[in-house]
N, C-alpha and C positions, 0 to 999 in steps of 0.2 A: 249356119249362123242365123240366128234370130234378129231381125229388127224391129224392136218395142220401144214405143215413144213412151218413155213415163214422168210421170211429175216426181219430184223431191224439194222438200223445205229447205232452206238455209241450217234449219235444228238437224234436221233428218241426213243432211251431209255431214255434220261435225258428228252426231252418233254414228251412223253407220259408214263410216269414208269405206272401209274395207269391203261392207256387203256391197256398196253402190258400183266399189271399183270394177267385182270380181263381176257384176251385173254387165256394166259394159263393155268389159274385156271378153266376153262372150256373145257380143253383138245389141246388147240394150243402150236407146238413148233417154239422158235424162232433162229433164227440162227443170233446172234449178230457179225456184222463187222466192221472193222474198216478200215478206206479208202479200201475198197473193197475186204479185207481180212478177213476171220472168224476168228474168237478170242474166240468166246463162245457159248454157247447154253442153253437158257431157257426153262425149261421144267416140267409137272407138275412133283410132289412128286409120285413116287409109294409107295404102303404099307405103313405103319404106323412108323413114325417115333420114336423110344428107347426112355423114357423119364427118365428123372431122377428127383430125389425126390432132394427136398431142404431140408438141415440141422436142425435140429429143433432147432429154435433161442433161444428158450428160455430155453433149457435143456441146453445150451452152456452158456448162463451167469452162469445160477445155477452150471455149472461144474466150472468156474473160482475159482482161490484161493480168499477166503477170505482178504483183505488189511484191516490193522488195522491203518493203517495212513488215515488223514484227507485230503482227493485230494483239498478242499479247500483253507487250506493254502498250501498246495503245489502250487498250481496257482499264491495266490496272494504272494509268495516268489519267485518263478520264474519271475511273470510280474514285480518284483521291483527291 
């Protein structure tokens, strides 16, 4: 992997997002400016980013209370 510190415009980010991406997803960092000022820096990920697990969706309906009313007419008495 390469480590290249380069510059890039605020312009030069909105045209090329894809070339800058693929720039430092293969080891380049970028030093984003704005009218000739640094503002930010792009750069890859080190280590493994924490993931988190999604809810089990369907254990979450199964957990809601039971409704004994008709959502049916509940709609078509609301819509009228």
């Amino acid at each position: 992997m390469c480590h290249m510190r380069r510059k890039a415009t605020l312009r030069d980010l909105h045209l090329k997002t894809s070339e800058i991406v693929k720039q430092v997803a293969n080891g380049a960092t970028f030093v984003i400016e704005k009218r000739g000022t640094p503002v930010a820096e792009l750069r890859p990920l080190t280590g493994q980013l924490p993931t988190r697990q999604m809810p089990d969706r369907e254990a979450f309906i199964r957990n809601l209370p039971q409704v004994k009313t008709d959502s049916g007419r509940m709609l078509e008495q609301d819509r009228s």
